[in-house]
CHARMM-style PDB file with segment names, atoms N, HN, CA, C and O in Angstrom:
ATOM      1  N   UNK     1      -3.193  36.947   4.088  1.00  0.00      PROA
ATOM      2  CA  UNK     1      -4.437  36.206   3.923  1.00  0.00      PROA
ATOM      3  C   UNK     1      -5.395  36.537   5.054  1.00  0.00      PROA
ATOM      4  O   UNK     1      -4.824  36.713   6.130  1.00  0.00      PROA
ATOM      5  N   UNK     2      -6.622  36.654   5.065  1.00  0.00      PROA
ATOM      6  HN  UNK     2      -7.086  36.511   4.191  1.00  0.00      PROA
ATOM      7  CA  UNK     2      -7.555  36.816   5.611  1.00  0.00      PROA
ATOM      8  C   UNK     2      -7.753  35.381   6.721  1.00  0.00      PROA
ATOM      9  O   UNK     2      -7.343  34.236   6.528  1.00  0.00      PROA
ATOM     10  N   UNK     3      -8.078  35.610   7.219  1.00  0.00      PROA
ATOM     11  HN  UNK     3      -8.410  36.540   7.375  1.00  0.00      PROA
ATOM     12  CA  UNK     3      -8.309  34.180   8.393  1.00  0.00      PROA
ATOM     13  C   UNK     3      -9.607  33.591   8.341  1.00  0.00      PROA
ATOM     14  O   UNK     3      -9.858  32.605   9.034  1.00  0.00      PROA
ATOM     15  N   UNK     4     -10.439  34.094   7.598  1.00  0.00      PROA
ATOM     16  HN  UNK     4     -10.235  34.895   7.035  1.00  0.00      PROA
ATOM     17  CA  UNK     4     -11.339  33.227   7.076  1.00  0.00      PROA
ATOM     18  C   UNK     4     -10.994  31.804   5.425  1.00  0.00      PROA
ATOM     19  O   UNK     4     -11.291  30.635   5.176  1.00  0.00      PROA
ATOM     20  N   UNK     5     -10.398  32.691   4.908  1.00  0.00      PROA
ATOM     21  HN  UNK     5     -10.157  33.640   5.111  1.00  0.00      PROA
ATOM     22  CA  UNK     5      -9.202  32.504   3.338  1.00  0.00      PROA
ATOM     23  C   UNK     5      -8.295  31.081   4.572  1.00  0.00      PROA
ATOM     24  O   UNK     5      -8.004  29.998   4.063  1.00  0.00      PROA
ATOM     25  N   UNK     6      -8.105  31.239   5.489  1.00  0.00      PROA
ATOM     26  HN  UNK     6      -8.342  32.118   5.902  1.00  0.00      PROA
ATOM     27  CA  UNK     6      -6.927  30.502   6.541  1.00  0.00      PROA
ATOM     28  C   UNK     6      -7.607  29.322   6.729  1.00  0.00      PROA
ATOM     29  O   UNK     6      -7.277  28.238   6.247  1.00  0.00      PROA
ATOM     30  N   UNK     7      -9.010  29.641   7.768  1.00  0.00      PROA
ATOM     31  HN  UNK     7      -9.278  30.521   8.160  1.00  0.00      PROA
ATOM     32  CA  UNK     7      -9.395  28.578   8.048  1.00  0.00      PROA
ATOM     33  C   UNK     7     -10.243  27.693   6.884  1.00  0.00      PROA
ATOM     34  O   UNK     7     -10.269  26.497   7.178  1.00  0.00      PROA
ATOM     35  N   UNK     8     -10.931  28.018   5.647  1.00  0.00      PROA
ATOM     36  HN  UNK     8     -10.910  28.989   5.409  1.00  0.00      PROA
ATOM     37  CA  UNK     8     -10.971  27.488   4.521  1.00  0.00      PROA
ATOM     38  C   UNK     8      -9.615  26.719   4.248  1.00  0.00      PROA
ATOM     39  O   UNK     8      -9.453  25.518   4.033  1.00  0.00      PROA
ATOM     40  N   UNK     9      -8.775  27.645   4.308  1.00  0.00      PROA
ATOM     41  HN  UNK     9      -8.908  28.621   4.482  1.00  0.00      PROA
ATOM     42  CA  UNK     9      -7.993  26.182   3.354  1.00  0.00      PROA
ATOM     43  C   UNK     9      -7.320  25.080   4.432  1.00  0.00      PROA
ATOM     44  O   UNK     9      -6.729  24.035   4.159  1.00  0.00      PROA
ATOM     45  N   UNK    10      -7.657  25.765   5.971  1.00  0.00      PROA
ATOM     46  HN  UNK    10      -8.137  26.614   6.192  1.00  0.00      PROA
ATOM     47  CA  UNK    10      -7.174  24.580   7.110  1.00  0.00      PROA
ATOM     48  C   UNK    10      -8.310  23.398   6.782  1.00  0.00      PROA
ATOM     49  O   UNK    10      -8.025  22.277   6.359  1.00  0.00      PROA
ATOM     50  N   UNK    11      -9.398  23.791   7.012  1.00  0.00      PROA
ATOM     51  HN  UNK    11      -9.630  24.701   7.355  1.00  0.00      PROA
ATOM     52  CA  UNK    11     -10.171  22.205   6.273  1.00  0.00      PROA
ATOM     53  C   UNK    11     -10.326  21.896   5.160  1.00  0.00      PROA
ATOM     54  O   UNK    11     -11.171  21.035   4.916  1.00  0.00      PROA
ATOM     55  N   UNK    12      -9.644  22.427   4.205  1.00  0.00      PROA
ATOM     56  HN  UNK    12      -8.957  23.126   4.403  1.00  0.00      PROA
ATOM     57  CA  UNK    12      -9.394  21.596   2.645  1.00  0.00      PROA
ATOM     58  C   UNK    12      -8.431  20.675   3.236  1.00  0.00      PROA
ATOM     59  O   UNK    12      -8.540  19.467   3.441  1.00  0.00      PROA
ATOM     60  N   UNK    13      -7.292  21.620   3.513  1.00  0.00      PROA
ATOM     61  HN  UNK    13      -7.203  22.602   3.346  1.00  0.00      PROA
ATOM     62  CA  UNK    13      -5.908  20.291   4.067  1.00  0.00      PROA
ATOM     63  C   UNK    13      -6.643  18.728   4.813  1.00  0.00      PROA
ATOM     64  O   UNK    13      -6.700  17.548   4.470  1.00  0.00      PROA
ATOM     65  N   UNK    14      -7.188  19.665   6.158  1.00  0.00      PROA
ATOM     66  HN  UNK    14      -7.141  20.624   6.436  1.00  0.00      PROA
ATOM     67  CA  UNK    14      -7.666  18.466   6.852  1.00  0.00      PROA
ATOM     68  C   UNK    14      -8.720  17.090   5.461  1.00  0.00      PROA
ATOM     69  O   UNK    14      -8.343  15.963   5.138  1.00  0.00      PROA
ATOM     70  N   UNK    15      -9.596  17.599   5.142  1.00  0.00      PROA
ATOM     71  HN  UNK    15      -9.902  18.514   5.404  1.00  0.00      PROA
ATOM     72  CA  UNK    15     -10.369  16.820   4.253  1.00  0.00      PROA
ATOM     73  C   UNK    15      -9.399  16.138   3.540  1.00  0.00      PROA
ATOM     74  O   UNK    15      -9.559  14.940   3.772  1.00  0.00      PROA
ATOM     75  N   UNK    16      -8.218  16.367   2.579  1.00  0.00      PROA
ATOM     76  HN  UNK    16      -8.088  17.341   2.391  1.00  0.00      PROA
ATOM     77  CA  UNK    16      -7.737  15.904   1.843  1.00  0.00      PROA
ATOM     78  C   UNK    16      -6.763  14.634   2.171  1.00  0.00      PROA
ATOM     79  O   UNK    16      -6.454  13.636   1.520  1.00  0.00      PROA
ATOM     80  N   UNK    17      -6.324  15.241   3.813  1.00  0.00      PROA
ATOM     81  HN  UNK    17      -6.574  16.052   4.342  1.00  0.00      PROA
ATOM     82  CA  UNK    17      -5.191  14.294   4.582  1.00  0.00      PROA
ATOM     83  C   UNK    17      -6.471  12.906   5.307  1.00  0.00      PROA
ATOM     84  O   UNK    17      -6.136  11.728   5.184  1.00  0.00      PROA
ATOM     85  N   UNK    18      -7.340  13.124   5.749  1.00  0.00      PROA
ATOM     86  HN  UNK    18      -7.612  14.081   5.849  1.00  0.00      PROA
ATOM     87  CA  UNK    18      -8.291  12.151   5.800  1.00  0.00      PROA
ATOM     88  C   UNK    18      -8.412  11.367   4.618  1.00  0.00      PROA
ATOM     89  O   UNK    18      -8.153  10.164   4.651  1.00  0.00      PROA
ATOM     90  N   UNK    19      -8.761  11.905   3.639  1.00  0.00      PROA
ATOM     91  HN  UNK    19      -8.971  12.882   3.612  1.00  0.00      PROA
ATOM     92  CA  UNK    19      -9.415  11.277   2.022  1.00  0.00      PROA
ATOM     93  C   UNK    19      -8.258  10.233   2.050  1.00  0.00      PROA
ATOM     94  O   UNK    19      -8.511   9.031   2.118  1.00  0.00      PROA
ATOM     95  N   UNK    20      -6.590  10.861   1.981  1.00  0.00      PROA
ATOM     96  HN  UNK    20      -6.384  11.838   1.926  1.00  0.00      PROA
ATOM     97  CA  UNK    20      -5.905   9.897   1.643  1.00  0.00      PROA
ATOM     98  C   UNK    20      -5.761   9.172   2.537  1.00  0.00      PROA
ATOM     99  O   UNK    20      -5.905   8.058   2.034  1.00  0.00      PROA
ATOM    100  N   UNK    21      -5.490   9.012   3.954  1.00  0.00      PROA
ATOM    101  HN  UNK    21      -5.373   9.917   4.362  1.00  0.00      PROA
ATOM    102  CA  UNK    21      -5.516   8.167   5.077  1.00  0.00      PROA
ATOM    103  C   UNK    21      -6.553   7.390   4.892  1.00  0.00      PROA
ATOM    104  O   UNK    21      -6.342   6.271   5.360  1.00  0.00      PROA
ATOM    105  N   UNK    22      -8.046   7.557   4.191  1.00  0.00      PROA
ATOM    106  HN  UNK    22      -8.217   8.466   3.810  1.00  0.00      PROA
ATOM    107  CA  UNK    22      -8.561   6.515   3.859  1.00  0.00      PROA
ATOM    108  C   UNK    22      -8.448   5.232   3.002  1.00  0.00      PROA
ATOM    109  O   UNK    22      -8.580   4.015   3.140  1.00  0.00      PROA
ATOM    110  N   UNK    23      -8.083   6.288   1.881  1.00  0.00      PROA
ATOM    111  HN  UNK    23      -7.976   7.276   1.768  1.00  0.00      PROA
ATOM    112  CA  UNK    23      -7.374   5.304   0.520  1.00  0.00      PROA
ATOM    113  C   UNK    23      -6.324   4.374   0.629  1.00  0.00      PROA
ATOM    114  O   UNK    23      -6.165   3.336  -0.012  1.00  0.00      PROA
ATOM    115  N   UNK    24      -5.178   5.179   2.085  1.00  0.00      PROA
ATOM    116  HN  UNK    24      -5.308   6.022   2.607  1.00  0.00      PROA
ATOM    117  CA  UNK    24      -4.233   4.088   2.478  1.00  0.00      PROA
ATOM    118  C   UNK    24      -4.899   3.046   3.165  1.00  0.00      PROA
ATOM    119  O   UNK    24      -4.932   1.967   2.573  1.00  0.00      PROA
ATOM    120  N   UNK    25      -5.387   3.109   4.172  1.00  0.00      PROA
ATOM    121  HN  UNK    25      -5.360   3.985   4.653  1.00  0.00      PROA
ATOM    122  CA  UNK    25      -6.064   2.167   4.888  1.00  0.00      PROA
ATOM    123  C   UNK    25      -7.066   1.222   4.055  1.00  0.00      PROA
ATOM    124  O   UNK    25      -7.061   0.026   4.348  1.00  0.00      PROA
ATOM    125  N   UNK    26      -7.855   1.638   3.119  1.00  0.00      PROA
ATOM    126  HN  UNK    26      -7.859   2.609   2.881  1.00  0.00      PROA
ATOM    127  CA  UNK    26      -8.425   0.678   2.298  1.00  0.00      PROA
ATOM    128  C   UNK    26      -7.223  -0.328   1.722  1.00  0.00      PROA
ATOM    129  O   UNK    26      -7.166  -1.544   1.907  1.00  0.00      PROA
ATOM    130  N   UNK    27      -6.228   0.540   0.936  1.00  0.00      PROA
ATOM    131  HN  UNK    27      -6.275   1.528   0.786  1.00  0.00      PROA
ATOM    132  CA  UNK    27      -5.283  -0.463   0.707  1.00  0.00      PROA
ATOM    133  C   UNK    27      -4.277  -1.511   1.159  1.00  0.00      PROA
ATOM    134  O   UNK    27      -3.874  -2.467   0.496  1.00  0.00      PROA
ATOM    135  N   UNK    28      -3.903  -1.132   2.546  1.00  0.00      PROA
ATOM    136  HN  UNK    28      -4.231  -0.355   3.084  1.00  0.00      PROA
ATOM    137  CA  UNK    28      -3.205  -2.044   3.410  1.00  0.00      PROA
ATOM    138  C   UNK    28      -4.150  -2.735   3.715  1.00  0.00      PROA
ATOM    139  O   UNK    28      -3.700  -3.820   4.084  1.00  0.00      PROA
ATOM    140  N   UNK    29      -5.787  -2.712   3.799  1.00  0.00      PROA
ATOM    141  HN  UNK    29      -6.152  -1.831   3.500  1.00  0.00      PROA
ATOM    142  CA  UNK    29      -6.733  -3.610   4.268  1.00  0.00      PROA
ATOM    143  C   UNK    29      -6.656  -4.564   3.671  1.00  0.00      PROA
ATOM    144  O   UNK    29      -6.638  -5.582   4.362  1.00  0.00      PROA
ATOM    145  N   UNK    30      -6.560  -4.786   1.927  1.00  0.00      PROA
ATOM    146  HN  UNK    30      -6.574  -3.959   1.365  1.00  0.00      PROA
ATOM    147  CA  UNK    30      -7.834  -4.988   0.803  1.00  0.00      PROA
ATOM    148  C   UNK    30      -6.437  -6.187   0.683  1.00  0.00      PROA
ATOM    149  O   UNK    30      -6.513  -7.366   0.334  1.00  0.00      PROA
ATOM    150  N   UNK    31      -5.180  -5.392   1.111  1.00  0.00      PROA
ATOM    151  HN  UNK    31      -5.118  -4.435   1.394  1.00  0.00      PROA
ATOM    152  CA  UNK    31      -4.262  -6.482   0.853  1.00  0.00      PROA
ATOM    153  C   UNK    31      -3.695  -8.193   1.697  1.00  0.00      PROA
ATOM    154  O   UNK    31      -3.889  -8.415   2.892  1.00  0.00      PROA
ATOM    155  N   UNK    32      -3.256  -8.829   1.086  1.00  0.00      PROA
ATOM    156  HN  UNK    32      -3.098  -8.649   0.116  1.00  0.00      PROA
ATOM    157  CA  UNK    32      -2.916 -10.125   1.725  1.00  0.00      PROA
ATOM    158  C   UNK    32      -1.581 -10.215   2.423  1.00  0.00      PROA
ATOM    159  O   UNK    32      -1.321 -11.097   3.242  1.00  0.00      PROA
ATOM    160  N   UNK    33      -0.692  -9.196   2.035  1.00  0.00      PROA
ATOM    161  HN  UNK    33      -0.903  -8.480   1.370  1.00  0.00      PROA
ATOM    162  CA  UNK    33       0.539  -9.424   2.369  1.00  0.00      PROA
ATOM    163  C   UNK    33       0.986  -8.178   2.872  1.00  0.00      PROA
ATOM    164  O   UNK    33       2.012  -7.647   2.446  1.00  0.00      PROA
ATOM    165  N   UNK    34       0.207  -7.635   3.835  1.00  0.00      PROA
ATOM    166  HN  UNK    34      -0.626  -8.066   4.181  1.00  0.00      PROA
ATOM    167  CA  UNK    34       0.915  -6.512   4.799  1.00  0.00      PROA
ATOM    168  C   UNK    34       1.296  -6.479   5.739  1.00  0.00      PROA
ATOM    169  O   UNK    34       0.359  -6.609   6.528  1.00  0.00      PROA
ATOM    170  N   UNK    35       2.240  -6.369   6.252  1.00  0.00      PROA
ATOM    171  HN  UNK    35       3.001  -6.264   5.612  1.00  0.00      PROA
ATOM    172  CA  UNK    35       2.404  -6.811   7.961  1.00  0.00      PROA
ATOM    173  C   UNK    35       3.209  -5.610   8.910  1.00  0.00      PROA
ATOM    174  O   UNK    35       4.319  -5.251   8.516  1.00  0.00      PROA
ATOM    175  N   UNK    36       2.885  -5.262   9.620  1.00  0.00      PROA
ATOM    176  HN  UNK    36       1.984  -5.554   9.940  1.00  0.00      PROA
ATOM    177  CA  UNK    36       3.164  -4.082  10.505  1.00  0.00      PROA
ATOM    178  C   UNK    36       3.789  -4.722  11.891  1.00  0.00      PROA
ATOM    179  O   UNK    36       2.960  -5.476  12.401  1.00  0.00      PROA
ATOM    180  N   UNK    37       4.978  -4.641  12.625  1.00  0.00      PROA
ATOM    181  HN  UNK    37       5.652  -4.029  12.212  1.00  0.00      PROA
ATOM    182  CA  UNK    37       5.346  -4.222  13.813  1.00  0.00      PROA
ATOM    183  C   UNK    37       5.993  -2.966  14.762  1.00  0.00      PROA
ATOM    184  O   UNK    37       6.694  -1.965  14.614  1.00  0.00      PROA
ATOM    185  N   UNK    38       5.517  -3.458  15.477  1.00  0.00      PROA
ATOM    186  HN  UNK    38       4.948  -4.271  15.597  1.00  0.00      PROA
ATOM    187  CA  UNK    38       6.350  -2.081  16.643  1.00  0.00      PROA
ATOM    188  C   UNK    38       7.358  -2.521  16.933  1.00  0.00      PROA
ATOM    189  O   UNK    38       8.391  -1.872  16.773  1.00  0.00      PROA
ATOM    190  N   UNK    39       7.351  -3.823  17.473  1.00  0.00      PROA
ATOM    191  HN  UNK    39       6.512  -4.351  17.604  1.00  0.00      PROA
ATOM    192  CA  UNK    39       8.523  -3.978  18.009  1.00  0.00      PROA
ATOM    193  C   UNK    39       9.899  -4.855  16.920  1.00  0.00      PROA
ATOM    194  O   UNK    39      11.079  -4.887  17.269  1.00  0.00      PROA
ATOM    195  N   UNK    40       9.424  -5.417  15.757  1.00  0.00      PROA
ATOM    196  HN  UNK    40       8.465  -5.391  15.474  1.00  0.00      PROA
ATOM    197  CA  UNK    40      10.255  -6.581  15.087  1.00  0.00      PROA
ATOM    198  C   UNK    40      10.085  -5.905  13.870  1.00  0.00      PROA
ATOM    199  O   UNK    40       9.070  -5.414  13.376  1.00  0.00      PROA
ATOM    200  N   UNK    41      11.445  -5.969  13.396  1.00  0.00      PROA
ATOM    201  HN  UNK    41      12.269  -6.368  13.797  1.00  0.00      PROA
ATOM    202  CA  UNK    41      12.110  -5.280  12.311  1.00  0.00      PROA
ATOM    203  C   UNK    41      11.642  -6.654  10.837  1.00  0.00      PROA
ATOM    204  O   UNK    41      12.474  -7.459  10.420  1.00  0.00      PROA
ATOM    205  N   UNK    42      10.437  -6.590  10.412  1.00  0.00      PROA
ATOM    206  HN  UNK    42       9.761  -5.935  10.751  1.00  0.00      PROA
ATOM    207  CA  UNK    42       9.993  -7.400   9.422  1.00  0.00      PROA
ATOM    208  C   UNK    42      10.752  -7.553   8.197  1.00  0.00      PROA
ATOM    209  O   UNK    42      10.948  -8.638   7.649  1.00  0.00      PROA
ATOM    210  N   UNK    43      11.265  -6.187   7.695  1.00  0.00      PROA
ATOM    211  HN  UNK    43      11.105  -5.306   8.140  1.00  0.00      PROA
ATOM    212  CA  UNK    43      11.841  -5.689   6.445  1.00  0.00      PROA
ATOM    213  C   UNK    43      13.163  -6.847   6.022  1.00  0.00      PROA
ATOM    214  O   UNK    43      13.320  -7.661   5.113  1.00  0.00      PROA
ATOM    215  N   UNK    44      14.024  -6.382   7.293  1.00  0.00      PROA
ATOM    216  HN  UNK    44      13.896  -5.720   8.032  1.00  0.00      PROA
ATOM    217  CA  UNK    44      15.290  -7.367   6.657  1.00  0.00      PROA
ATOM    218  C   UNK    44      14.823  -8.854   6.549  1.00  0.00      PROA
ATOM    219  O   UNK    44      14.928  -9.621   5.593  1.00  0.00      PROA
ATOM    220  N   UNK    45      14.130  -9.112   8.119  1.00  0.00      PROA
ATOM    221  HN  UNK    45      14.044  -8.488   8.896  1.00  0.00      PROA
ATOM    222  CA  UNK    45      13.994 -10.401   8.479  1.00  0.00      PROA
ATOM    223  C   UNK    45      13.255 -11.308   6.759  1.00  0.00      PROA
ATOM    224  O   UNK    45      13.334 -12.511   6.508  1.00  0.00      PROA
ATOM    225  N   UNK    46      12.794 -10.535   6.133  1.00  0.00      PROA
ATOM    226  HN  UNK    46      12.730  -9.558   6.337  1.00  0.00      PROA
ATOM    227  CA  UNK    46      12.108 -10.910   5.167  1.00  0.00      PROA
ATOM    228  C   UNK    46      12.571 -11.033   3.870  1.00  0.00      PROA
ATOM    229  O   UNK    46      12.089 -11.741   2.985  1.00  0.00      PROA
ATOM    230  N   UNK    47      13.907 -10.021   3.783  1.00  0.00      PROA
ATOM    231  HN  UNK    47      14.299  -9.446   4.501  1.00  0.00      PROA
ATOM    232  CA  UNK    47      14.987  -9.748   2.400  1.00  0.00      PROA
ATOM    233  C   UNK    47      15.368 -10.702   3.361  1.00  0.00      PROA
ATOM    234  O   UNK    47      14.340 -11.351   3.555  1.00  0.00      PROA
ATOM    235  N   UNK    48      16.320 -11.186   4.119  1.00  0.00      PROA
ATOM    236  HN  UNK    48      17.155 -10.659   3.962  1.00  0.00      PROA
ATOM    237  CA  UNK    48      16.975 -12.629   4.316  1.00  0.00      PROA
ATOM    238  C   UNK    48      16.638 -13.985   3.807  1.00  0.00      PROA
ATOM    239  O   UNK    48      17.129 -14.838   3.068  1.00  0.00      PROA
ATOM    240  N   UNK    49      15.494 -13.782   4.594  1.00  0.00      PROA
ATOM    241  HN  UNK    49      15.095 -13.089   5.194  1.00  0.00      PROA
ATOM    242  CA  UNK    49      14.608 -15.231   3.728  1.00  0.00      PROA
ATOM    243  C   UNK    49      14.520 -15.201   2.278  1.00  0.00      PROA
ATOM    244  O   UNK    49      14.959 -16.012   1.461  1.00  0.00      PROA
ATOM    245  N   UNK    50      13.961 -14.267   2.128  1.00  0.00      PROA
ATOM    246  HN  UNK    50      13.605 -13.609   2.791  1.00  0.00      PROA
ATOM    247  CA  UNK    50      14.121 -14.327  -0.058  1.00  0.00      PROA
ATOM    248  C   UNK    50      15.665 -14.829   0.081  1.00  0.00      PROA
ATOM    249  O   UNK    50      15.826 -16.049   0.086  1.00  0.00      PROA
ATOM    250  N   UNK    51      16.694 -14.083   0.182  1.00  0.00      PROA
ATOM    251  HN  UNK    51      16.563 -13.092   0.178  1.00  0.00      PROA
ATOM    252  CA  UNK    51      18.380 -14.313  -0.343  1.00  0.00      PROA
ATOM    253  C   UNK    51      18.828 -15.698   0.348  1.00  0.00      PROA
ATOM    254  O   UNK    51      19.997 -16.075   0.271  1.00  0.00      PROA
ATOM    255  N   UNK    52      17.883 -16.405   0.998  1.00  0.00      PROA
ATOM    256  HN  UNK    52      16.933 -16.098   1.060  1.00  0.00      PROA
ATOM    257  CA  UNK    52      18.477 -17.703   1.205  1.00  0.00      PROA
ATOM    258  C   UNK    52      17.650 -18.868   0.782  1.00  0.00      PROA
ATOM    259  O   UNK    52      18.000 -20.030   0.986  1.00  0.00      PROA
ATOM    260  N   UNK    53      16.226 -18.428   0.015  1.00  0.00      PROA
ATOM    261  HN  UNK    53      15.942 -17.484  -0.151  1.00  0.00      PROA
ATOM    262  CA  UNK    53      16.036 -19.432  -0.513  1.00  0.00      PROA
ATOM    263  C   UNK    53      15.163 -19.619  -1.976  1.00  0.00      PROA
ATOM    264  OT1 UNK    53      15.011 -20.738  -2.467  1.00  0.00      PROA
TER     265      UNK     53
END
């Protein structure tokens, strides 16, 4: 490939990986029930609670 052919399709990639990093971020926004930690493991802590009540 030509390195012009290279860097064309290096900013298609880039454009496309943005586009969707947007679409995610709209969607974890838009939502009510998302919750993110660094440090606390949400996942189980949260299947527990469902299986006990």
């Amino acid at each position: 490939y030509s390195p012009a052919f290279q860097v064309k399709e290096n900013k298609e990639k880039e454009r496309l990986e943005k586009r969707l990093l947007d679409e995610l971020y709209k969607i974890f926004m838009d939502s009510d029930s998302f919750y993110y930690s660094l440090t606390y493991d949400l996942t189980n802590t949260v299947q527990r609670q469902g299986a006990l009540g």
